[in-house]
N, C-alpha and C positions, 0 to 999 in steps of 0.2 A: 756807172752813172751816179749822180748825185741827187738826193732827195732831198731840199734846204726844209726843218721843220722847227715849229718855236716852241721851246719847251720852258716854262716859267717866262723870267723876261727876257730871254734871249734865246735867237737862232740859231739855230745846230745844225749839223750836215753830216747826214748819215749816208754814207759809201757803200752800196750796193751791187754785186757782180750778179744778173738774175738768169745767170744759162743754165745748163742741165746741174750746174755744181753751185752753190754757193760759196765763194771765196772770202768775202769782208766783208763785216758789217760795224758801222763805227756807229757806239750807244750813245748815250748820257745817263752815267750813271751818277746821282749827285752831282760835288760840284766838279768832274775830269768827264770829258770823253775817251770811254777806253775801243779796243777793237776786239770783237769775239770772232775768231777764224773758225769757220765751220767746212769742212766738204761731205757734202750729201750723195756721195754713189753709195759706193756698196761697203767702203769702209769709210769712218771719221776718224778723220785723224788729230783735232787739233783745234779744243773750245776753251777761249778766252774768256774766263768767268772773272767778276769783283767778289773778293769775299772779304766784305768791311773793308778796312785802308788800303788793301793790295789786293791788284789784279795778278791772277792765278792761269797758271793754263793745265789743262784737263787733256792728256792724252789716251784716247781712247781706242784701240782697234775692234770694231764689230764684225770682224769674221767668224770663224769660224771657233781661235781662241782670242782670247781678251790677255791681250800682254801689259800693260801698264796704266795704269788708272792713278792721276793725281789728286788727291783728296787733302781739303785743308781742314787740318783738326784744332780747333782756339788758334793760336797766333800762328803758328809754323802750316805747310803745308808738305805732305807726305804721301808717299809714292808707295800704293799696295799692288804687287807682281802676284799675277793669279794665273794660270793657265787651265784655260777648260777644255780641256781635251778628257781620255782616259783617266789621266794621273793630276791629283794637285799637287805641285809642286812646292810653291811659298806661297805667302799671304805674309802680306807687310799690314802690321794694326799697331793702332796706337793706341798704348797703356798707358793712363795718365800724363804724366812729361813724356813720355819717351816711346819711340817705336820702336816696334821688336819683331821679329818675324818667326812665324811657325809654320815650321816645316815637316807636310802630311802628303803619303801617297798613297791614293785611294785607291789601288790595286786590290789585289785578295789581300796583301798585307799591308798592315800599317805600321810605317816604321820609325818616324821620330814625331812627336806632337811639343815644339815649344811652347810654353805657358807660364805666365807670368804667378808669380804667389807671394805676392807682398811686396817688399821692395826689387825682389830677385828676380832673373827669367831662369826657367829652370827646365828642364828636358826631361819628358817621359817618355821611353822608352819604351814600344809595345808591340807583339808582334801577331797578329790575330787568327793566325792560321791554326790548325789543331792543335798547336801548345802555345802560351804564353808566354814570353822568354822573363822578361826584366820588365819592371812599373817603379819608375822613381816615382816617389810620394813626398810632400813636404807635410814634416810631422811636428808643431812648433815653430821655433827657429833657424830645423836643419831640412836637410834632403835629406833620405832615405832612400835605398833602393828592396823593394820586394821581388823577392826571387819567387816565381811558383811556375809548377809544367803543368799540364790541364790534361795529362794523360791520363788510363786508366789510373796510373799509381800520383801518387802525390808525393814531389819526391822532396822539395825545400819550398818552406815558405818564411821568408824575414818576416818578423812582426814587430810593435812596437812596444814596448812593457813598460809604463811608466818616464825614468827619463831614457832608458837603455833602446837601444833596436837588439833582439837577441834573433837567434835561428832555430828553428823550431824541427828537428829532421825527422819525418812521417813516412810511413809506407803506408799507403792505404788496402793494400790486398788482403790476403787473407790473413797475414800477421802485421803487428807494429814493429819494425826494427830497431829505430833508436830515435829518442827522443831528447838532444842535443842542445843545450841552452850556452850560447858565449855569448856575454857581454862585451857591447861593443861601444 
């Protein structure tokens, strides 16, 4: 059906589907009429938003996971992939200009966490089960990777010493076994 309605000094006609679903609805947004496509069961799938000069579409699943979400960050618009279930898989975000995706599974382990550190995206590396595997660090202007196990002994941990990363090699039981410095 159509509902003709006056919005400032001019007539508009807003297209309405009104059964159990919501199909189209035609706005006035300034000076265009755009269309936001809605369907109201159990999932949406497909809303037609303005964001400032350009109209944007938003896909959304409301099940059980949410697969892809359209999101407009300043000029560009960008697509964050999340699944909620058990496991997060990606998450698409935007860093300043640029979108980057960090990738995390929320299991008993956690296995890769991208993260952006300045200009760079850089990947830390982590494994949270009874030992620690590898933790890339940005130390300055570099990455790093610290090595450390979280068992009873401590067997390497990279540090950073000034402008060097050196290795530091510990045994924590009941003796110290060798305490190892290479510049690297």
């Amino acid at each position: 059906m159509c509902e003709w309605v006056v919005t400032g000094a001019n007539k508009v006609c807003e297209w309405v589907v009104t059964c159990a679903n919501k199909v189209c609805e035609w706005v006035v947004t300034g000076a265009n009429k755009v269309c936001e496509w809605v369907v109201t069961g159990a999932n949406k799938v497909c809303e037609w938003v303005v964001t400032g000069a350009n109209k944007v579409c938003e896909c959304v699943v409301t099940g059980a996971n949410k697969v892809c979400e359209w999101v407009v960050t300043g000029a560009n618009k960008v697509c964050e992939w999340v699944v909620t279930g058990a496991n997060k898989v990606c998450e698409w975000v935007v860093t300043g200009a640029n979108k980057v995706c960090e990738w995390v599974v929320t299991g008993a382990n956690k296995v890769c966490e991208w993260v952006v550190t300045g200009a760079n995206k850089v990947c830390e590396w982590v494994v949270t089960g009874a030992n620690k595997v590898c933790e890339w660090v940005v130390t300055g202007a570099n990455k790093v990777c610290e090595w450390v196990v979280t068992c009873a002994n401590k067997v390497c941990e990279w540090v950073v010493t000034g402008a060097n990363k050196v290795c530091e090699w510990v045994v924590t039981g009941a003796n110290k076994v060798c305490a190892v410095c290479v510049g690297v």
